[in-house]
C-alpha positions as CSV (number, residue, x, y, z in Angstrom):
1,X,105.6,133.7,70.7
2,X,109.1,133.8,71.8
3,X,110.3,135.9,74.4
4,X,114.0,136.6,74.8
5,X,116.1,139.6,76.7
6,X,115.4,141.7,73.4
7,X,111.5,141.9,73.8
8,X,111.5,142.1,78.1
9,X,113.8,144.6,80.3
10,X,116.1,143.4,82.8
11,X,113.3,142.8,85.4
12,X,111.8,140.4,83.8
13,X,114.9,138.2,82.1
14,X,113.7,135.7,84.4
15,X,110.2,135.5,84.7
16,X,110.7,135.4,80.3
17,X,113.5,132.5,81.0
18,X,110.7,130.1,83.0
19,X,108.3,130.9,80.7
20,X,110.9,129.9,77.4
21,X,112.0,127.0,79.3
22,X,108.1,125.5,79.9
23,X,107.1,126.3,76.4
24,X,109.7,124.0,75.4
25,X,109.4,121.8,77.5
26,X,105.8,121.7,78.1
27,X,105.4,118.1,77.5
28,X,107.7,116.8,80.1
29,X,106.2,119.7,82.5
30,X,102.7,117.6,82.3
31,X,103.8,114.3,82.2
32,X,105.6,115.3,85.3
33,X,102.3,116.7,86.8
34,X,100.7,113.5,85.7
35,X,102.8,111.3,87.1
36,X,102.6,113.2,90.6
37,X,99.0,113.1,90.6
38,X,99.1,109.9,89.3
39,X,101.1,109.0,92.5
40,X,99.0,111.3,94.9
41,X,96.0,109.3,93.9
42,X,97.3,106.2,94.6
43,X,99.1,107.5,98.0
44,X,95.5,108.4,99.0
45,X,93.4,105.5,97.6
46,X,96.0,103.5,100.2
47,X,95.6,105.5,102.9
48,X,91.8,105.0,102.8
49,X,91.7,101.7,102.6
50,X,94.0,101.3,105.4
51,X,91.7,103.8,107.5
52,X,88.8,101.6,106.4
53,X,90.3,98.1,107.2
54,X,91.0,99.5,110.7
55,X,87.6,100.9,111.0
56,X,86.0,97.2,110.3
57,X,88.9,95.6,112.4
58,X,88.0,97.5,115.2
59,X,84.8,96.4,114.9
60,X,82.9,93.3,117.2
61,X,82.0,90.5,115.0
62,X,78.6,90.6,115.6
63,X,78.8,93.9,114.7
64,X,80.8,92.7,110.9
65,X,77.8,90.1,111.1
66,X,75.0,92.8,111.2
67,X,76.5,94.1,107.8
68,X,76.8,90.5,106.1
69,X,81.1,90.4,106.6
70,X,82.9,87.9,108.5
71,X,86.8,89.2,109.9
72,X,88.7,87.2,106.8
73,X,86.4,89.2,104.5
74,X,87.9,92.6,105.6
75,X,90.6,93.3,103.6
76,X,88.4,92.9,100.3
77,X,85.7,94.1,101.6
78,X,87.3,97.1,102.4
79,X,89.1,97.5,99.0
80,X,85.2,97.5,97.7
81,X,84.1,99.4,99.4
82,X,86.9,101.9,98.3
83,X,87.0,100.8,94.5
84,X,82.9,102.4,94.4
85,X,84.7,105.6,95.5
């Protein structure tokens, strides 16, 4: 269905223009959405890990001890942790 100024009245010429424009070009709409998330996601995955290595950093070693990690092992450990999320 195509909608044009013929089949809406002036009130809605541009509401019916978006909507022509995203029909058209609905493919590069959700790639674009895609990428973003795809982007969001990774934004966040990184800020959680950093949030965990600090957690385990700020940590005593016996402490890392108790739960089987030495202070080298952090930054994979954390990235585990994270990848099983």
């Amino acid at each position: 269905m195509t909608v044009n100024s013929h089949t809406v009245g002036p009130e809605n010429r541009y509401a019916a223009t978006a909507f022509n424009f995203l029909l058209k070009n609905s493919h590069r709409f959700l790639s674009m959405l895609a990428w973003i998330g795809g982007k969001a996601n990774s934004a966040l995955k990184t800020m959680q890990v950093a949030r965990m290595m600090s957690t385990l950093s700020n940590m005593s070693d016996h402490q890392l001890a108790q739960i089987g990690i030495q202070r080298s092992d952090i930054p994979k450990y954390a990235e585990t942790l994270m990848a099983n999320e």
